[in-house]
C-alpha positions as CSV (number, residue, x, y, z in Angstrom):
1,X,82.7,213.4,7.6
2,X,79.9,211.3,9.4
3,X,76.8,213.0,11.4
4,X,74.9,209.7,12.1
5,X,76.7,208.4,15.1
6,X,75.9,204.9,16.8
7,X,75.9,205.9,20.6
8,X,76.0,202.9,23.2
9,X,75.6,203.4,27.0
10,X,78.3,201.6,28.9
11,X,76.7,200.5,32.1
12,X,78.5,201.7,35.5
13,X,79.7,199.8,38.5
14,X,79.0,202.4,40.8
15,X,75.8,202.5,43.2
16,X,75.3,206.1,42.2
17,X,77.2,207.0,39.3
18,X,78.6,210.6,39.2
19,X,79.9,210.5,36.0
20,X,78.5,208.5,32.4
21,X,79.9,207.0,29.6
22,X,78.7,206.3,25.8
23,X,81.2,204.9,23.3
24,X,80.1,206.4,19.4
25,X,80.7,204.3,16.5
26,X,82.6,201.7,18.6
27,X,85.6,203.5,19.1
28,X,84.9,206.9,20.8
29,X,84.3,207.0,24.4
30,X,82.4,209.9,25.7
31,X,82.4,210.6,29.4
32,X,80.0,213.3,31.0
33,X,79.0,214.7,33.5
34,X,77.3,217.8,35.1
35,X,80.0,220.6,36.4
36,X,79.5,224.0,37.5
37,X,77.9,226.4,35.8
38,X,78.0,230.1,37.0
39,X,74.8,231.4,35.5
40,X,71.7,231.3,37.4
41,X,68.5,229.3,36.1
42,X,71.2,227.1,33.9
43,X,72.9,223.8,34.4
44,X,75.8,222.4,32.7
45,X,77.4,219.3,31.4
46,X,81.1,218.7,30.9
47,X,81.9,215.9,27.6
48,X,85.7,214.2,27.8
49,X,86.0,212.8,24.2
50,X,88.7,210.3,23.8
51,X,90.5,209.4,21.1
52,X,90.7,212.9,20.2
53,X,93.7,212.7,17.7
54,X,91.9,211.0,14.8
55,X,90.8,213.7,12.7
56,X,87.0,213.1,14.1
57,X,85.3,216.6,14.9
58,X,84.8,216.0,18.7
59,X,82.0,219.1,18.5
60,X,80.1,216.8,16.0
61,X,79.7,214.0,18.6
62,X,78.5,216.8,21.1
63,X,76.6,217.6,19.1
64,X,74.8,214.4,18.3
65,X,74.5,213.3,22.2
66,X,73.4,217.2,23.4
67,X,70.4,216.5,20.5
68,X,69.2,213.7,22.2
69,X,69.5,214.8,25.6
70,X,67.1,217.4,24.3
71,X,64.9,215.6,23.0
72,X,64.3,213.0,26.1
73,X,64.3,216.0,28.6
74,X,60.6,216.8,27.4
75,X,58.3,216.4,30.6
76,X,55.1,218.3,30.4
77,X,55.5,221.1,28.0
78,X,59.1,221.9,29.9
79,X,62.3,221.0,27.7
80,X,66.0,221.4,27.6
81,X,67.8,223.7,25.5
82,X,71.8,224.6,24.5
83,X,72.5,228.0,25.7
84,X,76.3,228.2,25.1
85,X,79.3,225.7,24.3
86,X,82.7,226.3,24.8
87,X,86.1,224.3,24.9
88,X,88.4,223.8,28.2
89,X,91.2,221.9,27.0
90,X,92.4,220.1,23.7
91,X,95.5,218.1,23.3
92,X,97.0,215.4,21.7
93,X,97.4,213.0,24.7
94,X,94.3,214.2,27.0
95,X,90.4,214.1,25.5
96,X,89.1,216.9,24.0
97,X,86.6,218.5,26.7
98,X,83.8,220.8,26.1
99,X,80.8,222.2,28.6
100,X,77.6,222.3,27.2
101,X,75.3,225.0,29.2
102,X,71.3,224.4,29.0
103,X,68.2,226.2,30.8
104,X,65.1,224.9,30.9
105,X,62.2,226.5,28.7
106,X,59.0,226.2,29.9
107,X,56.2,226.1,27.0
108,X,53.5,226.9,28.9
């Protein structure tokens, strides 16, 4: 099973896009965007994988983009960091979805 994933942005038609879309390896698209989270002092992002019926571990391609959301969110000595994951739904006909939860630690 593959852990290097080509991710691509797809660019958005919308003035102020709500939501964001990556497609991995040229055939999975990846929609995300942030949800609720019920925690205080964390944040959270939800991630629609579609196809999810191909035998591809879904959580891998979390995985991959939640790394690299990481690692850009560095600004000063603050950075991003995975708290909890979980799964909402998984089916053969809709995406597999999972919410990513983050805070932000503070180095200094």
């Amino acid at each position: 099973m593959r852990d290097d994933f080509d991710i691509q942005v797809i660019q958005s038609t919308n003035p102020i896009p709500t939501s964001m879309q990556l497609l991995v390896n040229r055939e999975h698209l990846v929609v995300y965007r942030q949800t609720d989270c019920d925690k205080l002092g964390e944040f959270a992002y939800r991630f629609d994988v579609y196809p999810s019926d191909d035998g591809v571990d879904c959580n891998k391609i979390v995985s991959a983009i939640v790394r690299k959301m990481e690692s850009q969110s560095y600004d000063h000595g603050a950075q991003w960091r995975e708290t909890r994951r979980y799964r909402i739904n998984e089916g053969r006909l809709s995406p597999v979805s999972i919410v990513v939860r983050f805070y932000v630690r503070d180095a200094g």
